[in-house]
C-alpha positions, 0 to 999 in steps of 0.5 A, spaced: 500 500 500 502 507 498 505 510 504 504 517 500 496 521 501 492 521 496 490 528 496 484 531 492 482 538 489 478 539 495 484 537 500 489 540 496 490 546 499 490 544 507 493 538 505 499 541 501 499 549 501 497 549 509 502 544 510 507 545 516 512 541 513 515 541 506 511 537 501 512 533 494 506 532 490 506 527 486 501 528 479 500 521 476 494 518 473 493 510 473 495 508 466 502 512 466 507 507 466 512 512 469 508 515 475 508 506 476 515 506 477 517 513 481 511 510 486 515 505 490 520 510 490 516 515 493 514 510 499 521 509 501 522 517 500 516 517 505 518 513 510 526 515 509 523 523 511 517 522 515 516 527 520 519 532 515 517 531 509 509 530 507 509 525 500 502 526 497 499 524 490 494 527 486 490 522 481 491 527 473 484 525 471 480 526 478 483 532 480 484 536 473 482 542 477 489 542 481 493 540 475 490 545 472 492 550 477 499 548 476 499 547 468 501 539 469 501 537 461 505 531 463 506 526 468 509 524 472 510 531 474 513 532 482 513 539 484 516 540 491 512 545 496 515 549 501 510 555 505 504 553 500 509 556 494 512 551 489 520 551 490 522 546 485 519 542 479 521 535 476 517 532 469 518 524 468 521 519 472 527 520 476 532 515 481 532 516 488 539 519 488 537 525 484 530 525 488 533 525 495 539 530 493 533 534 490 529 534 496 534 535 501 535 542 497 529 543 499 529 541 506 536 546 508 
């Protein structure tokens, strides 16, 4: 089971830019493939981070309101919040290493 939140349009904005913590949201949608092979490394990411760092994942076709917002055109996309503002964006499927490096940019 996915240790990342499934957050919707509604809970978007107390889930993720109300967040005390840093947030990554993950934009992905069912039938995309790459969204299939960053997910198990964003569970490590959230269990790695928990407590400092919020792993949350918005569903494209459900939530076209939110990617909208962010002009999400292609998926997997990550933006990394900190204090409600989008401090860093990733499009496609990335490794561990330069997630964590990137993460760790956000949480100095």
């Amino acid at each position: 089971m996915s240790k990342a939140l499934e957050v919707t349009d509604d809970s978007f904005e107390a889930e993720v830019l109300k967040s005390d913590t840093p947030v990554i949201v993950d934009f992905w949608a069912e039938w995309c493939g790459p969204c299939k092979m960053i997910a198990p490394i964003l569970d490590e990411l959230a269990v790695e981070y928990e407590g400092r760092v919020k792993i949350t994942k918005v569903d494209v076709d459900s939530n076209n309101k939110t990617a909208g917002r962010y002009n999400i055109l292609s998926i997997p996309s990550l933006l990394f919040f900190k204090n409600g503002e989008v401090v860093d964006q990733v499009v496609g499927a990335l490794g561990k290493s330069q997630l964590t490096s990137r993460l760790e940019k956000v949480l100095a």
